[in-house]
N, C-alpha and C positions, 0 to 999 in steps of 0.2 A: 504494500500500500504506500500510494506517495506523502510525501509531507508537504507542509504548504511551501516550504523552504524549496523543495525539489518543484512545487510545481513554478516558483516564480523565477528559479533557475532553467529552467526550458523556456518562458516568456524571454528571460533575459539572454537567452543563448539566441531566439529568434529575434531581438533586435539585433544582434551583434549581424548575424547572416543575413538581415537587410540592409543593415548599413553596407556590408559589402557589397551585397547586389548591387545598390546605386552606384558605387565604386567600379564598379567592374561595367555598370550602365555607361557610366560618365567615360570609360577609358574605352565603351568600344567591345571589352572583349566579352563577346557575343557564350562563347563557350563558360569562361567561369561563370557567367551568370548562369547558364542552365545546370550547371555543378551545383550553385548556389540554393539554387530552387528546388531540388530536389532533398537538397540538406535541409531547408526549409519544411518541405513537404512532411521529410520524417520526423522533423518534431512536430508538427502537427499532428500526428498519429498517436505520437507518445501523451501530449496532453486527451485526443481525444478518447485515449483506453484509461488513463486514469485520473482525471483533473475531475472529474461530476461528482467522484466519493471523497474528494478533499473539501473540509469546511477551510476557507479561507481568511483570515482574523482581519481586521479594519484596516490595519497596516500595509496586508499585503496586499488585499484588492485594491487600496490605492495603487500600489505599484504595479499590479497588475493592469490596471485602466491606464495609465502613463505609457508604459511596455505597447500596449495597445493601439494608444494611440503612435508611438512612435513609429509600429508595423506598417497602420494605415498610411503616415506619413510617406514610408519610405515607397509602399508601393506605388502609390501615386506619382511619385517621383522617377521612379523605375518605368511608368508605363508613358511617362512624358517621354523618356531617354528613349524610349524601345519602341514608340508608336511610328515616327518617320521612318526607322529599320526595318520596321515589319510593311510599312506601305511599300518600302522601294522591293525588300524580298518579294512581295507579293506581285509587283510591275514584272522582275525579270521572270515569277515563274511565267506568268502570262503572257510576257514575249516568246520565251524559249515554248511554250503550247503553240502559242500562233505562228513563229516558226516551222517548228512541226510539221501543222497540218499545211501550212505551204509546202514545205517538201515532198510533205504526201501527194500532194494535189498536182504538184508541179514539176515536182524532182529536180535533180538539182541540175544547177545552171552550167 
């Protein structure tokens, strides 16, 4: 069973791994973010098997709510960084299709 100690140590490990997301948003590198995200993901799992049979005392859901907000912060942040990345991946896959079906149609020159 977890302590409330452990559960706001997973909170606090999950900002730590958003602040790097952004970090790794802001620099570009497209991979350690999705390294990131999945480190992400598995604390997610870990509070969601045992954080609902932890009572949490006034102290720590303060800092729990804080942690929280910081998460939200950061992804918000991350999806600014990553929305114009994901527009242009999105352009070249839809050229390299239309591509394609030119060559399909037309073969090549």
């Amino acid at each position: 069973m977890f302590t409330s100690q452990q559960v706001i140590a997973v909170y606090d490990r999950m900002v730590e791994l958003t602040d790097r997301m952004v970090a790794a948003a802001t620099s570009g590198n497209w991979d350690e973010l999705a390294l990131l995200e999945r480190q992400c993901a598995a604390q997610i799992e870990i509070l969601k098997a045992s954080e609902a049979e932890v009572e949490l005392p006034a102290p720590v859901r303060q800092q729990k709510v804080r942690n929280i907000r910081a998460i939200l912060d950061n992804d918000r942040k991350i999806r600014d960084l990553s929305m114009p990345w994901m527009a242009h991946l999105s352009a070249l896959i839809s050229n390299t299709r239309t591509q394609g079906r030119l060559l399909g149609a037309y073969g090549t020159v």
